[in-house]
N, C-alpha and C positions, 0 to 999 in steps of 0.2 A: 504494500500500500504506500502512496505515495504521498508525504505530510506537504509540498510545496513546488509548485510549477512555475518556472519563469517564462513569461512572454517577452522576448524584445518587439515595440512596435516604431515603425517610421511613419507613420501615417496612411502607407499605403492599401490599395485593397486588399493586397494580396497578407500585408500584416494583419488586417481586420480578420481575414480569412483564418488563420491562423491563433487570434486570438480567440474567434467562435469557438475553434474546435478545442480548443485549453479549456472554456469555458465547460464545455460539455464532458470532459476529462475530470476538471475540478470535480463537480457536481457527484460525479459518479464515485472519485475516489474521496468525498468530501473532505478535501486537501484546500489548501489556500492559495490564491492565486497572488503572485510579485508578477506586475507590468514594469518594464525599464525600456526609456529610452533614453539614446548614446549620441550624444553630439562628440565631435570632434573640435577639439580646439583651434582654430583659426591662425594658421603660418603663413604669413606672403610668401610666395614665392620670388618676388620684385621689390625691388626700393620704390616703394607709391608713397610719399607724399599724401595725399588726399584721401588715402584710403586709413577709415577709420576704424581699427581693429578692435575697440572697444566696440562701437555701435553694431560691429558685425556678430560677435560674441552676442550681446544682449537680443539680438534679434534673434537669434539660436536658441536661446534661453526660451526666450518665449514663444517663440514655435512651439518648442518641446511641450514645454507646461502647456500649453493648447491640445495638444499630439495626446499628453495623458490623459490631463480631465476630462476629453471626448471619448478616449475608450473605457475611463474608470467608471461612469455614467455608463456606458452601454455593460461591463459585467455584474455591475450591481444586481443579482439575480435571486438574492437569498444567499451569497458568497460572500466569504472573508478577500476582500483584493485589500491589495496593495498597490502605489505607485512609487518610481523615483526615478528623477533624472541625471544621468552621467555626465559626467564631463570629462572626455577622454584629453591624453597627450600623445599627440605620435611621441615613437620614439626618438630620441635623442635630442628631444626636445626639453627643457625645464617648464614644471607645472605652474600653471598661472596662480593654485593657489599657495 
């Protein structure tokens, strides 16, 4: 039996797809469902000037949190969910926090 199922979602249909069927998994193993979605931290690849790497990050941010509360709302089924949002660092890179 299995006590916790992770969905990663991006928004797309094919994540939604994916998270129905978690949901119907959950239900039957009544286990708890963790939603995560994974941003990547934002590296120019170029000297830009103009390009605002903060405002790019926070845009990320809140995609995300949109990305969850639209799926956390849709497993809400009689299920224990969870959300959280990632914040990845490529490699070899220092973490922003």
């Amino acid at each position: 039996m299995y006590k916790r199922i992770l969905v990663p979602v991006d928004g797309s249909s094919t994540s939604d797809i994916a998270l129905r069927e978690a949901i119907k998994f959950v239900i039957d193993q009544k286990a708890e469902l963790r939603i995560i979605h994974v941003i990547e931290d934002v590296v120019p690849v170029w000297d830009v000037e103009l390009l605002n790497i903060n405002e790019i990050r926070e845009a990320l941010r809140q995609t995300g949190e949109r990305v969850l509360a639209k799926r956390s709302r849709g497993a809400r089924c009689g299920i224990k969910a969870e959300t959280r949002l990632i914040e990845s660092t490529p490699p070899g890179h220092a973490s922003p926090a």
